[in-house]
C-alpha positions as CSV (number, residue, x, y, z in Angstrom):
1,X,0.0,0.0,0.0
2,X,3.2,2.0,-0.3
3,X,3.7,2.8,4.0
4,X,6.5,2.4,5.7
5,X,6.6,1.8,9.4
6,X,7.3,5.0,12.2
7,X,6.9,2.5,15.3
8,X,5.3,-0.8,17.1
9,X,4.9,-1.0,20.3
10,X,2.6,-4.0,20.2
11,X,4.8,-6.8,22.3
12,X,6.4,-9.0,20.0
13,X,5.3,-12.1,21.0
14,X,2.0,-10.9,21.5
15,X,-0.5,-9.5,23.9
16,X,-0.3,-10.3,27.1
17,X,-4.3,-11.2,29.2
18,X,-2.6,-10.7,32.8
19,X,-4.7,-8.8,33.9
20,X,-8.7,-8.8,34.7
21,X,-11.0,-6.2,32.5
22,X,-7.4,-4.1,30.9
23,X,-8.2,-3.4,27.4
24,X,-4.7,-2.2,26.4
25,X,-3.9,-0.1,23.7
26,X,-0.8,-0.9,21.1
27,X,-0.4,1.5,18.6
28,X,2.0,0.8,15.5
29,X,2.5,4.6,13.7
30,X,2.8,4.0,10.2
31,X,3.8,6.9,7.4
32,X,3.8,7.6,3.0
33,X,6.7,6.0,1.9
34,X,8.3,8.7,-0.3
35,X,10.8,6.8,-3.1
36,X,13.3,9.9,-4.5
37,X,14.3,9.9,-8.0
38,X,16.4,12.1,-9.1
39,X,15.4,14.2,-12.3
40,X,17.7,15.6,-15.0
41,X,17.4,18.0,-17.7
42,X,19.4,20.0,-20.4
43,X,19.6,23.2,-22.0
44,X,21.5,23.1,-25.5
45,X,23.3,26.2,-27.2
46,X,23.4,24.7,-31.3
47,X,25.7,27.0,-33.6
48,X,26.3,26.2,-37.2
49,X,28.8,27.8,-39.3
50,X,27.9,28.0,-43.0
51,X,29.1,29.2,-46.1
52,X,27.0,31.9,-47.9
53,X,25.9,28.9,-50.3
54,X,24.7,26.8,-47.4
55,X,27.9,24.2,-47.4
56,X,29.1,23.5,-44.4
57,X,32.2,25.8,-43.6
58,X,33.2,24.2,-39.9
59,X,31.5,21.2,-37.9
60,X,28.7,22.4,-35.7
61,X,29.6,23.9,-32.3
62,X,27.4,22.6,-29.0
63,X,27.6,23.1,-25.6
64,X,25.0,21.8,-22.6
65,X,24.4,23.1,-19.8
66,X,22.5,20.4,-17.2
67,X,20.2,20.8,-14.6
68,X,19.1,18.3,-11.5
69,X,16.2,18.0,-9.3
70,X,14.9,15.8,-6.9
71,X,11.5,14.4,-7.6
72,X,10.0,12.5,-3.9
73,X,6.8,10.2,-4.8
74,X,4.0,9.4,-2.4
75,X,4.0,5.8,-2.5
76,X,0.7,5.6,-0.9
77,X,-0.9,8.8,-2.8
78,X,0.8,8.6,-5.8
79,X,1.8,12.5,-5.3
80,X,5.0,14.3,-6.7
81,X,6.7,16.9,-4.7
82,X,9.8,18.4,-6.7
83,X,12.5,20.0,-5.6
84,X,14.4,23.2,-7.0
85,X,16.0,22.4,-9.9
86,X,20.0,22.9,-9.3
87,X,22.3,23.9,-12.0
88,X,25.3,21.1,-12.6
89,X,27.8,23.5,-14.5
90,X,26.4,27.0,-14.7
91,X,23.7,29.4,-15.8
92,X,25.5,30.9,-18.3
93,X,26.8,30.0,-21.9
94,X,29.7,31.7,-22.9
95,X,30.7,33.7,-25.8
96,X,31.9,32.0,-28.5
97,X,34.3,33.4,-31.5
98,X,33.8,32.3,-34.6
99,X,36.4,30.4,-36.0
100,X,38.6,31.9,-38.9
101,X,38.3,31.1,-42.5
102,X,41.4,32.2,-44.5
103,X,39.8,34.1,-47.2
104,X,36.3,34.4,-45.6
105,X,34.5,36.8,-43.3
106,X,32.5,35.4,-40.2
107,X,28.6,37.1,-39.9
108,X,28.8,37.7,-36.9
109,X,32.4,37.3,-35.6
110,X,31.1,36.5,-31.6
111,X,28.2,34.9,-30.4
112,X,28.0,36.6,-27.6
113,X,27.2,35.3,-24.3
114,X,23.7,34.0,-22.9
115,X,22.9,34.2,-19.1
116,X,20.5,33.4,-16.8
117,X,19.8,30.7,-17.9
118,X,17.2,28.0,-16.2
119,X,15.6,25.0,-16.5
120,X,12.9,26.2,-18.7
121,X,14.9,28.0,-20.9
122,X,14.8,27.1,-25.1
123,X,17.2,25.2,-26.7
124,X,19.6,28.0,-28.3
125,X,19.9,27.6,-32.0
126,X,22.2,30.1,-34.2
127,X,24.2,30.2,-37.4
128,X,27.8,31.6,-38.7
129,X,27.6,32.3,-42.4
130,X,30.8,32.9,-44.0
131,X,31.0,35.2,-46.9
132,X,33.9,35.1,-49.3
133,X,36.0,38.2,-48.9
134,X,36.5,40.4,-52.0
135,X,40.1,40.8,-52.8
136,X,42.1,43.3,-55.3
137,X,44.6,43.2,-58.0
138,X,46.1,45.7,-60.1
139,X,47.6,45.4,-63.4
140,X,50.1,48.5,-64.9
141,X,51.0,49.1,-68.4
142,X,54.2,50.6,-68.6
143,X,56.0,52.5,-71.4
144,X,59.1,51.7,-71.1
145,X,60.6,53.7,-73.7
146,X,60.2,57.2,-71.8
147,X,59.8,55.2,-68.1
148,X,56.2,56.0,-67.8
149,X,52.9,54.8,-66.7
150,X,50.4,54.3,-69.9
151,X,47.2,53.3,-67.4
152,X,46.4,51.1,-64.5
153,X,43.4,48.1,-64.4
154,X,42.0,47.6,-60.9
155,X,40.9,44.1,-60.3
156,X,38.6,42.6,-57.7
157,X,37.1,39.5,-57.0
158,X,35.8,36.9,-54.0
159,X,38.4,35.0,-52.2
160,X,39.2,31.5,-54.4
161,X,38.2,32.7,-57.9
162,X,39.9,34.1,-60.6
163,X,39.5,37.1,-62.5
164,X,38.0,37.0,-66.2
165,X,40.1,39.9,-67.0
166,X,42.8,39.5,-69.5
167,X,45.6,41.7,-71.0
168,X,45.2,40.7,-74.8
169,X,42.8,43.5,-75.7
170,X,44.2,46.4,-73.9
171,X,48.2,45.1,-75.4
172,X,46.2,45.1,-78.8
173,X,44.9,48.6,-78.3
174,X,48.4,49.8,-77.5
175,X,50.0,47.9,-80.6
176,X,47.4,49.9,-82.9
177,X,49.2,52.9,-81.1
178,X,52.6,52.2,-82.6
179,X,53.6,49.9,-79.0
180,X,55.3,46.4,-78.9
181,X,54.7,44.3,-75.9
182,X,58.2,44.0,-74.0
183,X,57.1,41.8,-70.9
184,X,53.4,40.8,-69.3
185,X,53.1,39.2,-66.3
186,X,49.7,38.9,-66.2
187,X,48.7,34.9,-65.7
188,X,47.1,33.5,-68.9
189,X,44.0,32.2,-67.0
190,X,43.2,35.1,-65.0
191,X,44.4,36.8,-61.4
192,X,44.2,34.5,-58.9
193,X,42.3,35.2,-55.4
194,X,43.9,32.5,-53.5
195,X,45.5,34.5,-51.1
196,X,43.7,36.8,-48.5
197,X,44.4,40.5,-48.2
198,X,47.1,40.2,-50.8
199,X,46.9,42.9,-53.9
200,X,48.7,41.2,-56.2
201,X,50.4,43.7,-59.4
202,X,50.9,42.8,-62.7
203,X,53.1,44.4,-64.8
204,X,53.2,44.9,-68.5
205,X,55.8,46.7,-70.2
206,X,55.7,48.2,-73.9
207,X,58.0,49.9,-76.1
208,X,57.4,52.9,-78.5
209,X,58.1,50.7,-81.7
210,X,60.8,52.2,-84.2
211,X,61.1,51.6,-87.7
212,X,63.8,52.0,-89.4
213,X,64.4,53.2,-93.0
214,X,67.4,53.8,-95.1
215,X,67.8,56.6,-97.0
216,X,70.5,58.1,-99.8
217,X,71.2,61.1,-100.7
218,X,73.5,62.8,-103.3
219,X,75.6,65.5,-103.9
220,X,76.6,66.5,-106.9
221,X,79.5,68.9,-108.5
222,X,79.0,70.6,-111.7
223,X,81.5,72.7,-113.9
224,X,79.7,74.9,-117.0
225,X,82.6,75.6,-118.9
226,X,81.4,79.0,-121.5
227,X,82.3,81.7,-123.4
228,X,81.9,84.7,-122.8
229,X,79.0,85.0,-125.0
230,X,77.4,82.0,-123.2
231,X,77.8,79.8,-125.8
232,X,79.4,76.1,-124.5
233,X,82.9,75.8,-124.4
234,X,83.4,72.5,-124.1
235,X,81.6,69.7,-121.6
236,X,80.0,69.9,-118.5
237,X,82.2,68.3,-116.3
238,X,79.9,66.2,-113.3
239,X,81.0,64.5,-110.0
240,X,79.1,62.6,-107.8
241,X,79.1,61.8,-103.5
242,X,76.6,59.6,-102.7
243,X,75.6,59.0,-98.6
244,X,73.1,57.1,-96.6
245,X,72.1,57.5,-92.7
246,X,69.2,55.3,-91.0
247,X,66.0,57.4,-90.0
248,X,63.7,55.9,-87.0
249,X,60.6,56.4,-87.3
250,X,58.8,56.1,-83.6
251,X,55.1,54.5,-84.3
252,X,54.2,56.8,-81.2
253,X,55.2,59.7,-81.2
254,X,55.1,60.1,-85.5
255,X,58.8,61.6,-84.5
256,X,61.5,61.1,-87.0
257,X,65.1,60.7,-85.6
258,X,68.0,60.4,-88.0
259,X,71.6,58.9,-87.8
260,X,74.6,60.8,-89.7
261,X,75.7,60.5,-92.9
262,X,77.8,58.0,-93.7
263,X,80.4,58.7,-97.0
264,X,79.9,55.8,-99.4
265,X,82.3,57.5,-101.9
266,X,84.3,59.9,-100.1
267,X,83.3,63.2,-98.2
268,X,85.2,65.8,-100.4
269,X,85.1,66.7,-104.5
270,X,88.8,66.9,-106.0
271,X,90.8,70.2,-107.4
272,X,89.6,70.4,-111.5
273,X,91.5,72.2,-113.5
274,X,89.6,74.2,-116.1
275,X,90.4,72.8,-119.6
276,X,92.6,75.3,-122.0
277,X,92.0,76.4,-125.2
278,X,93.6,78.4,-127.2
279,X,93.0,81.8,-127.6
280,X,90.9,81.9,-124.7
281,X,91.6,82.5,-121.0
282,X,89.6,80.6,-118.2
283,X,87.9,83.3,-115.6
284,X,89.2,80.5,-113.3
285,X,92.4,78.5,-114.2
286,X,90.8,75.3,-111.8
287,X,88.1,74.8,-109.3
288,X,89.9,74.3,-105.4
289,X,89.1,70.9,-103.6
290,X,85.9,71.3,-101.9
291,X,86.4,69.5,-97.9
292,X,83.7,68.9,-95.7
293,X,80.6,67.2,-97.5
294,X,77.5,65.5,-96.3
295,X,74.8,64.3,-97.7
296,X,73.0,67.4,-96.3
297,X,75.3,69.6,-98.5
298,X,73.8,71.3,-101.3
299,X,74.6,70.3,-104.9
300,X,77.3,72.8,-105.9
301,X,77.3,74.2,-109.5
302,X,80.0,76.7,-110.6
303,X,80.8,78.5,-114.2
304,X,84.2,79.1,-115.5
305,X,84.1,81.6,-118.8
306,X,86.6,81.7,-121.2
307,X,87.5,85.8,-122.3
308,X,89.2,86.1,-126.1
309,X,92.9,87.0,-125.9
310,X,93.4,90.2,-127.2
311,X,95.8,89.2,-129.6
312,X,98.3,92.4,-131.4
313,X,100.1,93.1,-134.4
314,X,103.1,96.0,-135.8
315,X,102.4,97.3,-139.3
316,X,105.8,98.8,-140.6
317,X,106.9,101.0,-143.7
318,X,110.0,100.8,-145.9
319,X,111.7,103.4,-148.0
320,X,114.0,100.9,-149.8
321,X,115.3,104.0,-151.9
322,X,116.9,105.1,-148.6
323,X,116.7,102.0,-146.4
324,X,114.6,103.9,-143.8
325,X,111.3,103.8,-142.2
């Protein structure tokens, strides 16, 4: 019937008749027997740490925090009586930093603590997402030519990925600008975001191109050889100097730069002397070595005019009677 006995004090080997008309009186005091059982219960703080795309980015965090009670049953009634629930390790769950990503940002970076908490208290349920970070790059184009900066590409892009970006169009927009590509850097498949925080630079390096075209000039000597009438008095008399110097031609700038003159046949015309004939006299009896050409010089052209002699003559009379003049 679920008692449990207090006390007895009915003789234990029974009542005893020794005396005439006693009614004696045993009383046995009985009471509930209450059975304790002791009663347990938790209270769970669930975080889960996710990428922006739902994938799991780190194994989920828990932590418990227990709770005890004493629970005393009636044995004969059937009746609960609790106790105050006692806490086994705390009312409190502590903050708890979200664990680092290399590349990734934590939203939010602490979950901060929760206190007073009891029995009754929820089951705590919370998520980390992690969001890719967005990192830089920066690619130059550099003309090397005059040591200068032609433009600068900025790059950006989420941690782990690479950049669709590529170098070919801009290099061919500088070639149709009279550049030539010296040096690129640049990876073939694209900037790579693989390292946090880091702005990578990429360099490319261009010349102004030069072309280069021979050229020849000549200088010539010429000798009109007249009288003084200006009729020809004998041949012209021609000499030739040819050159040739390199001109660059910069495909930037449209600038022409040209090299010197290099002598193929000599840098100077020789001494001519002016050809006789007779009963004339030159104006110049030869024409002087000329020093110092290039093919810059101008053509040189001179006249040498031939005068008449003025030629005499002694017209005499004899008397032969006499033998005089």
């Amino acid at each position: 019937m679920g008692y449990e006995l207090v006390s007895d004090d009915y003789p234990k080997n029974g009542a005893n008749y020794s005396q005439d008309k006693l009614v004696r009186v045993y009383e046995i005091h009985l009471k509930h027997k209450i059975i304790e059982q002791l009663e347990k219960s938790t209270v769970k703080e669930v975080i889960h740490y996710l990428y922006d795309n739902d994938h799991l980015a780190k194994p989920v965090y828990e932590s418990v925090l227990n709770f005890s009670r004493m629970v005393g049953i009636d044995q004969v009634t059937g009746k609960k009586y609790y106790g105050n629930w006692q806490a086994t390790e705390g009312t409190s769950f502590k903050k708890v930093v979200s664990p680092k990503i290399e590349g990734y940002t934590a939203l939010p970076k602490v979950v901060v603590a929760v206190n007073n908490i009891n029995v009754n208290h929820a089951n705590i349920e919370k998520t980390v997402v992690y969001k890719a970070n967005d990192e830089k790059a920066r690619v130059k184009y550099f003309d090397d030519t005059i040591g200068r900066k032609l433009s600068e590409q900025l790059l950006h892009g989420v941690y782990g990925s690479r950049d669709v970006y590529r170098t070919a169009n801009t290099i061919q927009r500088y070639k149709q600008m009279g550049y030539e590509l010296v040096s690129d850097n640049y990876p073939k498949n694209g900037a790579n975001y693989s390292q946090d925080k880091l702005v990578r630079v990429y360099e490319i390096h261009l010349k102004q191109k030069i072309v280069k075209q021979p050229e020849k000039s000549t200088v010539k000597e010429v000798i009109h050889y007249l009288y003084d009438n200006g009729q020809p008095a004998g041949p012209i008399y021609e000499n030739e100097l040819d050159f040739k110097r390199i001109i660059e031609f910069d495909q930037v700038t449209k600038q022409k730069r040209y090299g010197n003159w290099q002598a193929i046949d000599g840098t100077y015309f020789k001494k001519v002397d002016s050809p006789k004939i007779i009963g004339y006299t030159p104006t110049l009896e030869s024409i002087e070595t000329i020093n110092n050409i290039d093919g810059s010089h101008k053509d040189i052209e001179e006249t040498v005019v031939y005068k008449i002699n003025d030629e005499k003559a002694q017209v005499t009379y004899y008397d032969d009677t006499t033998r005089k003049n």
